[in-house]
C-alpha positions in Angstrom: 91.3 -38.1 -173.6 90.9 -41.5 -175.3 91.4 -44.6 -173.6 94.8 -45.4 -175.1 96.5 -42.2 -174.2 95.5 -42.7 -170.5 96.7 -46.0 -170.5 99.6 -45.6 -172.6 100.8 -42.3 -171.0 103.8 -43.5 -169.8 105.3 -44.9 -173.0 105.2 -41.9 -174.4 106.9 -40.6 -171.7 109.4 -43.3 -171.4 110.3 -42.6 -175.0 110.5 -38.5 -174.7 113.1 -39.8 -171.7 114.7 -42.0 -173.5 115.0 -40.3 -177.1 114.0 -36.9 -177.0 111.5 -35.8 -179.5 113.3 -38.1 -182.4 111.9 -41.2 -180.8 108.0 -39.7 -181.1 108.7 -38.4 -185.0 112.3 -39.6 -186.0 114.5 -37.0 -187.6 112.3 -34.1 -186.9 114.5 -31.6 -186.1 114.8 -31.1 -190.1 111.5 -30.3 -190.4 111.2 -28.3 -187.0 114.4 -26.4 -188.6 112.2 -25.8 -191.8 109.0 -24.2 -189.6 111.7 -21.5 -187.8 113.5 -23.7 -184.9 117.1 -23.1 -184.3 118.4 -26.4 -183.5 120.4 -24.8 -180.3 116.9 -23.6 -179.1 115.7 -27.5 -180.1 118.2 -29.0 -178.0 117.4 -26.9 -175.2 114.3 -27.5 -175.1 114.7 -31.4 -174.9 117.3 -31.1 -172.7 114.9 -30.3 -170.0 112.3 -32.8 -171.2 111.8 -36.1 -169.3 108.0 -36.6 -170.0 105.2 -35.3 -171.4 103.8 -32.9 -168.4 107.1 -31.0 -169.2 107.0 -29.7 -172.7 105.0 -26.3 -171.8 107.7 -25.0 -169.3 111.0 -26.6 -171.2 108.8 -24.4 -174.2 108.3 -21.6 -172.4 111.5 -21.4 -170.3 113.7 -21.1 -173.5 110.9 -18.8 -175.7 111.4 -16.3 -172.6 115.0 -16.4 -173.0 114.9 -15.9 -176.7 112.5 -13.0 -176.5 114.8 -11.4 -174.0 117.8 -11.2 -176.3 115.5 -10.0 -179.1 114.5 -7.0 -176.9 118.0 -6.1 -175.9 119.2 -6.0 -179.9 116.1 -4.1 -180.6 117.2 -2.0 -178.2 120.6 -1.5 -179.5 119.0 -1.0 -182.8 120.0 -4.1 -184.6 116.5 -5.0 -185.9 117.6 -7.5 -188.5 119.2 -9.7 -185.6 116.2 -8.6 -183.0 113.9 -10.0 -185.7 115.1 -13.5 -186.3 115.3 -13.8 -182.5 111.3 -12.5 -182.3 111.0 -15.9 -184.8 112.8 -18.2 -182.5 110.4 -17.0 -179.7 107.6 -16.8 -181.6 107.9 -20.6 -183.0 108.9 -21.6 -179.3 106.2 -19.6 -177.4 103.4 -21.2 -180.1 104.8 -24.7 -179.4 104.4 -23.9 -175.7 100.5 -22.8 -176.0 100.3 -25.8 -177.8 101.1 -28.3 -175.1 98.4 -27.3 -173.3 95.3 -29.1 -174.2 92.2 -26.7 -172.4 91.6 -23.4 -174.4 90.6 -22.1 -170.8 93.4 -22.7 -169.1 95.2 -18.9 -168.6 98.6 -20.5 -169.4 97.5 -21.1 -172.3 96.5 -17.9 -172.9 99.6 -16.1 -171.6 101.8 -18.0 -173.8 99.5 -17.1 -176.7 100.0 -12.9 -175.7 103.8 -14.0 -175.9 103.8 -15.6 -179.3 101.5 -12.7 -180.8 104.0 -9.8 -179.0 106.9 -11.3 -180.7 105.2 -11.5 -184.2 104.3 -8.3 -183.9 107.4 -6.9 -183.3 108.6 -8.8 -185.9 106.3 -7.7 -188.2 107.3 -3.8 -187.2 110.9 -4.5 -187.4 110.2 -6.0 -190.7 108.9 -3.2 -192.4 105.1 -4.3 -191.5 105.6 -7.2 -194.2 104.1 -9.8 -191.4 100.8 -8.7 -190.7 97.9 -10.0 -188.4 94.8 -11.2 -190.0 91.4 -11.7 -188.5 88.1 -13.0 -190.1 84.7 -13.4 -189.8 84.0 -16.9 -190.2 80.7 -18.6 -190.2 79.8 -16.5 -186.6 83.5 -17.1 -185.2 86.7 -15.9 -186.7 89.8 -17.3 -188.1 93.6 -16.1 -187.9 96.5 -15.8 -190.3 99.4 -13.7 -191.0 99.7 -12.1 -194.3 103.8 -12.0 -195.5 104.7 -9.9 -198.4 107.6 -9.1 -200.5 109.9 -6.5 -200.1 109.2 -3.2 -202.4 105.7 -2.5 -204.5 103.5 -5.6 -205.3 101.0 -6.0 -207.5 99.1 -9.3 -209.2 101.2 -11.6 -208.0 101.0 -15.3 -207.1 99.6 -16.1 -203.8 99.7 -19.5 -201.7 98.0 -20.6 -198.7 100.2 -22.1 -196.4 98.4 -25.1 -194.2 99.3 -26.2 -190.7 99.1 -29.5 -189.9 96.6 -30.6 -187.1 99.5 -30.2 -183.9 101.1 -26.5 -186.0 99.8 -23.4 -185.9 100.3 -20.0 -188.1 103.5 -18.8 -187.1 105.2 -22.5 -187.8 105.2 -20.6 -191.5 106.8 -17.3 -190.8 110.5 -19.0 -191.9 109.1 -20.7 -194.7 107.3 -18.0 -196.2 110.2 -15.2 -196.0 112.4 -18.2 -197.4 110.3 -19.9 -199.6 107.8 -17.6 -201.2 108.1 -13.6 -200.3 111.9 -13.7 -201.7 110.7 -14.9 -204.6 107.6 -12.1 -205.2 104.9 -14.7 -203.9 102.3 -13.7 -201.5 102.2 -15.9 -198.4 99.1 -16.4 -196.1 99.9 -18.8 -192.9 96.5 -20.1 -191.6 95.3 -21.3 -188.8 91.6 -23.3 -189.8 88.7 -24.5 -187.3 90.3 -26.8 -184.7 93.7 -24.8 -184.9 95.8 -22.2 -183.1 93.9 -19.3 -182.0 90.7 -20.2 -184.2 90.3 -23.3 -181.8 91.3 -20.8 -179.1 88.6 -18.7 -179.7 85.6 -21.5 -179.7 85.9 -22.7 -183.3 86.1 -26.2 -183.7 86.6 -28.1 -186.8 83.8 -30.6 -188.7 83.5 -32.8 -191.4 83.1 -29.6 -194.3 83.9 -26.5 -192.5 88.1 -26.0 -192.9 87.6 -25.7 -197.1 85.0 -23.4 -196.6 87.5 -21.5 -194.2 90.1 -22.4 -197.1 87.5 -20.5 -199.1 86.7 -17.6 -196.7 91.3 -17.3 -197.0 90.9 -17.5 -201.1 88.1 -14.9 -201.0 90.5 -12.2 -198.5 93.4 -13.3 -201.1 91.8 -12.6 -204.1 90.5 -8.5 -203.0 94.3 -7.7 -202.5 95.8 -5.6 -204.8 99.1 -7.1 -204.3 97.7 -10.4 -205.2 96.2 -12.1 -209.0 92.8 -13.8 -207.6 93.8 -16.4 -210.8 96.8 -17.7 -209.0 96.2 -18.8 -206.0 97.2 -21.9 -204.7 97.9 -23.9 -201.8 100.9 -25.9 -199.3 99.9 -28.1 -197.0 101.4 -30.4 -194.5 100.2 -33.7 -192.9 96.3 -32.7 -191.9 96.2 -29.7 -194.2 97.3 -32.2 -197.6 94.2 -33.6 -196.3 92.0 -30.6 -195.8 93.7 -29.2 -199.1 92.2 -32.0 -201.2 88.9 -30.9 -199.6 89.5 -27.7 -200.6 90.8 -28.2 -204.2 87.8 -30.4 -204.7 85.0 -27.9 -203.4 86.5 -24.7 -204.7 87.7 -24.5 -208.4 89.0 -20.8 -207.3 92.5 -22.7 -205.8 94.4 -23.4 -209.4 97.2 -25.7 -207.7 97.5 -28.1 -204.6 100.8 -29.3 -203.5 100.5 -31.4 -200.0 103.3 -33.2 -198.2 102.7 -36.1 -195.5 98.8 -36.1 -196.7 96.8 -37.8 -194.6 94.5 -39.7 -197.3 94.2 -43.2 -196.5 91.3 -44.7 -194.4 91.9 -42.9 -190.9 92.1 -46.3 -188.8 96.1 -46.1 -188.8 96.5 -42.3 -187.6 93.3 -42.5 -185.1 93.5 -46.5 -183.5 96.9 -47.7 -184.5 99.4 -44.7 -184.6 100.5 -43.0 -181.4 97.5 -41.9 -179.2 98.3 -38.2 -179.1 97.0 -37.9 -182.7 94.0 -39.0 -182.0 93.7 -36.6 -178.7 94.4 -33.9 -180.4 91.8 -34.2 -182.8 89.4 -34.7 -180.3 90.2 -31.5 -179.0 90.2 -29.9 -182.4 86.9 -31.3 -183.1 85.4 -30.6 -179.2 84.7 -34.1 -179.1 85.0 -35.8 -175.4 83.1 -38.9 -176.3 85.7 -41.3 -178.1 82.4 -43.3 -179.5 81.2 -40.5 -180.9 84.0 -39.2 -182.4 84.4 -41.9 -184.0 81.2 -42.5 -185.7 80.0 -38.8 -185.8 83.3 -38.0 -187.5 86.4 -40.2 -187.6 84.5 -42.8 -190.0 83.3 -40.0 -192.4 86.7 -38.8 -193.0 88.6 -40.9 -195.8 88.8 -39.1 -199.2 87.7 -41.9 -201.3 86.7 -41.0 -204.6 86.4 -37.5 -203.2 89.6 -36.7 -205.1 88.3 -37.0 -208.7 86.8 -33.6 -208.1 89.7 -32.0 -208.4 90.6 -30.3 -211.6 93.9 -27.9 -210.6 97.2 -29.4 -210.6 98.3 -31.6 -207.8 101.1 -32.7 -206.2 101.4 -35.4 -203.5 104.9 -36.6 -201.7 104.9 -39.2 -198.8 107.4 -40.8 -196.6 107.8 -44.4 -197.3 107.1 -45.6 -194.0 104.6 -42.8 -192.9 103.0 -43.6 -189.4 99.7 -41.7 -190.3 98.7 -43.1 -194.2 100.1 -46.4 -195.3 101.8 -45.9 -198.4 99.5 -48.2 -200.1 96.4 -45.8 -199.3 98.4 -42.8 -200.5 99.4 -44.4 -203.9 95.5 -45.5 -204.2 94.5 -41.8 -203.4 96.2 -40.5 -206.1 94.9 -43.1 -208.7 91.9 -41.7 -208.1 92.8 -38.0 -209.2 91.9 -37.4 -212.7 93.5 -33.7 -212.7 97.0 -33.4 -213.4 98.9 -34.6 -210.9 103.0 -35.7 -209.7 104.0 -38.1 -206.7 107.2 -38.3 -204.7 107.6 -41.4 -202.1 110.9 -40.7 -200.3 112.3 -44.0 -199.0 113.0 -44.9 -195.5 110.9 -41.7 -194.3 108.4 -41.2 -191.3 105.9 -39.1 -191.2 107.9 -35.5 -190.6 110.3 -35.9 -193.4 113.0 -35.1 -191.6 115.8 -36.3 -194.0 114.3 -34.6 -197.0 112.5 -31.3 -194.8 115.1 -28.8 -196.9 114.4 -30.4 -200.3 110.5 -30.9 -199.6 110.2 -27.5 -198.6 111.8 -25.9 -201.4 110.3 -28.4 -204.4 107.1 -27.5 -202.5 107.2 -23.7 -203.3 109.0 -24.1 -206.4 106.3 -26.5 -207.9 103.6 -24.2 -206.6 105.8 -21.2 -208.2 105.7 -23.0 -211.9 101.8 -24.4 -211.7 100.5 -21.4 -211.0 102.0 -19.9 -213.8 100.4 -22.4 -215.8 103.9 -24.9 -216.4 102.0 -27.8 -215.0 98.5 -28.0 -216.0 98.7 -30.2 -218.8 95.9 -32.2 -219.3 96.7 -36.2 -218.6 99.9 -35.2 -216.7 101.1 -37.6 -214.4 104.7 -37.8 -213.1 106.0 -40.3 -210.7 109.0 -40.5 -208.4 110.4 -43.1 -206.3 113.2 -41.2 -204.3 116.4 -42.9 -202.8 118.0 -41.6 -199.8 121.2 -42.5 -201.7 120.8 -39.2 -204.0 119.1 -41.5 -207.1 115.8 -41.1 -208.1 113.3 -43.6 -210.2 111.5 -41.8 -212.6 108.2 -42.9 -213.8 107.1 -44.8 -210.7 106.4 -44.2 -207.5 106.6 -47.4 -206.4 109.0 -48.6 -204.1 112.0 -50.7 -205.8 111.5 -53.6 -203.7 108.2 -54.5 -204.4 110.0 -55.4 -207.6 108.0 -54.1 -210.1 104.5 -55.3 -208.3 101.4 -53.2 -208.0 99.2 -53.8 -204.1 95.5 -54.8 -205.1 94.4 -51.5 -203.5 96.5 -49.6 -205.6 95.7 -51.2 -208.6 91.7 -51.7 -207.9 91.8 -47.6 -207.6 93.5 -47.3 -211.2 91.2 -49.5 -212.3 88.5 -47.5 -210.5 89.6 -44.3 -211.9 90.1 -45.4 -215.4 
C-alpha cells in the first residue's frame, strides 16, 4: 500500500458513495458493457456499494445469482441463454477476485474456481470454441483462453487481446465472440506477469518480461493449425497499449499493433498524481511493498521514450482527450516518435475508459486489426490523424485538438523534430 491510498482511502470511498463507479472512471459502464457486463448486473452491483471494502461481496453476491440462472437454463436445455448468463458470471466473479488484493487470501481463490466453472461451461455449451490455456513461462505459467470460429478453420488471422493492469482474461470473452471469431479471426485473451491467475500463481511482472510472455502467446499462436503465424497481431487496452509497444518493438513476429488508452507518457501522472489505486495495483502486480523502491527499481524505467522507433508493423494509437493516466501531450509525442506506419484518434472530452466511444473503439479496433493484417495498412510513410468530436464530426489530418487552434505543445513538436 502506498502512502497516498492509506491516507486518501476515504475519498475514494466518499466518491464510490457518492457516484457509483462513474465518479472513479466517468462513463464506464460503456466500456464495462464492451468487456461482457450487463448493465442490470452493473447497477446491481453499485447499488450495494458504499465504499471500497464492499466491492468483493456486491461482486460476488450478484455473480452467484447470475450463475444460478445459468444452471437452471442449462438445465432446461436452453444452452444459448445458459451461456451468455455463464458470461455475466464469469465477468462478475473475475471482477470479484479482483478486489481482493492478497493472492493468498482463499476468497480470492474461491472466487477464482467460480469464474473458471462458469467459463468452462461456457466453453462446453459453446461447442468447446472457449478453451483454457496454460503455459510454461520462464519457470511459472501464464493463462489465456483461446476463442475460435464457428465451423473448420484453417490459416487465419489471429490477435492477442491485452488486459489492462486492473482486467483479466475473461474481460475479452464478449469482445472476442463479437468482435473477432464472427468474423473468422482467432482470438487469444491473455492474462501477462502481474495479471489474473499468472499473478495468482506467483508470477509477477518486470521491466522486460510481459513481451517476452507476449512472445511465449505469438509462439503457441503461430503452431495452430487454425491460425497463419504471418498474421498475427495484437489489441490492447490502457497497460497492455503499453506493454504492446514493448512487444511490437522486441518481436517483429507481431505484424500489427492497435492500443487504446495507451499508457505512453512519462509515468509520474498515472503513478503520483492520478488516483492512488493505480499505483497500488501495480505494486501488487510487480510484488513490490517498498513504495521507494518501486519507484526507482521500476516506475522510473518505464516511459517508452524513443523505444517506439523500433517498431516496424503497423500501429494504431487512440486516446481520450482528457485521459487521467497519459497527458495527451505525452501521447501525441509518443507517436512522433514511431517511424512504422502508424494512425491516431484523440476522442474529445474522454477520460481514460472511453466510455462514450467503448462501441465505436471496440469495433474500429478489430476492424483495423482485420484490414492491417491483411496487408491494407502497411504502407510505408503512412500516417493518418484524427481529431474526433463527440458531436459526430471528425478532423481529418490532425490529431490535434481544435482549440489549441492550430498550435503544436513544444513536447510534441521537439519529438517530431526528434524523429525526423
Amino acid at each position: 500500500m502506498t502512502m497516498r491510498s492509506t491516507g486518501q482511502s476515504w475519498a475514494l470511498d466518499i466518491a464510490l458513495a457518492q457516484g457509483g463507479f462513474d465518479a472513479l472512471h466517468p462513463a464506464a459502464k460503456g466500456t464495462m458493457e464492451q468487456l461482457g457486463h450487463d448493465h442490470s448486473d452493473f447497477d446491481k452491483v453499485f447499488a450495494q456499494v458504499r465504499s471500497g471494502a464492499m466491492l468483493p461481496k456486491a461482486w460476488a453476491t450478484v455473480a452467484a445469482q447470475a450463475e444460478e440462472r445459468a444452471a437452471h437454463h442449462e438445465a432446461g436445455g436452453f444452452a444459448r441463454t445458459a451461456a451468455d448468463l455463464y458470461l455475466r458470471a464469469a465477468v462478475m466473479w473475475g471482477r470479484a477476485q479482483y478486489s481482493i488484493f492478497d493472492a493468498d487470501d482463499p476468497r480470492k481463490a474461491a472466487f477464482r474456481r467460480s469464474c473458471n466453472h462458469c467459463v468452462a461451461r461456457l466453453g462446453e455449451l459453446r461447442d468447446n470454441r472457449v478453451r483454457r490455456v496454460v503455459l510454461d513461462f520462464e519457470g511459472k505459467h501464464i493463462y489465456a483462453l483461446l476463442h475460435l470460429p464457428e465451423g473448420e478453420v484453417r490459416n487465419a488471422p489471429a490477435v492477442i487481446l491485452g488486459p489492462g493492469m486492473d482486467m483479466i482474461k475473461e474481460d475479452y470473452i464478449h469482445a472476442a465472440e463479437r468482435y473477432y471469431t464472427s468474423r473468422g479471426v482467432v482470438a487469444l485473451s491473455v492474462e501477462g506477469p502481474g495479471q489474473g491467475e499468472s499473478r495468482a500463481n506467483g508470477l509477477t511482472v518486470d521491466l522486460t518480461n510481459y513481451e517476452r510472455a507476449i512472445g511465449r502467446y505469438i509462439d503457441f499462436l503461430a503452431e495452430l493449425p487454425e491460425v497463419d503465424a504471418e498474421r498475427i497481431g495484437m489489441f490492447g487496452i490502457s497497460m497492455s497499449g503499453y506493454w504492446g509497444m514493448r512487444a511490437a518493438a522486441a518481436d517483429t513476429r507481431l505484424a500489427a499493433m492497435a492500443g487504446f488508452e495507451g499508457v505512453s507518457g512519462d509515468f509520474d501522472t498515472i503513478f503520483n498524481r492520478a488516483q492512488p489505486t493505480f499505483k497500488n495495483n501495480y505494486m501488487y502486480m510487480a510484488g513490490y511493498a517498498d513504495e521507494g523502491l518501486f519507484d526507482t527499481e521500476l516506475a522510473q524505467r518505464m516511459p517508452l521514450g524513443a523505444l517506439v522507433a523500433e517498431i516496424t508493423c503497423p500501429v494504431f494509437m487512440g486516446i481520450g482527450e482528457f485521459d487521467e493516466l497519459t497527458q495527451l501531450e505525452q501521447a501525441l509525442a509518443t507517436y512522433e516518435r514511431i517511424r512504422a506506419p502508424k494512425e491516431m484518434r484523440v476522442y474529445e472530452n474522454e477520460f481514460h475508459p472511453l466510455g462514450g466511444a467503448a462501441a465505436e473503439v471496440f469495433r474500429f479496433g478489430a476492424e483495423w486489426l482485420e484490414r492491417a493484417l491483411s496487408g491494407e495498412l502497411g504502407t510505408p510513410g503512412r500516417d493518418v490523424r484524427h481529431y474526433v468530436h463527440n458531436d459526430g464530426r471528425t478532423t481529418d489530418g490532425t490529431a490535434n485538438p481544435s482549440w489549441w487552434r492550430g498550435t503544436t505543445p513544444r513536447q510534441i513538436a521537439e519529438a517530431a523534430a526528434a524523429a525526423a
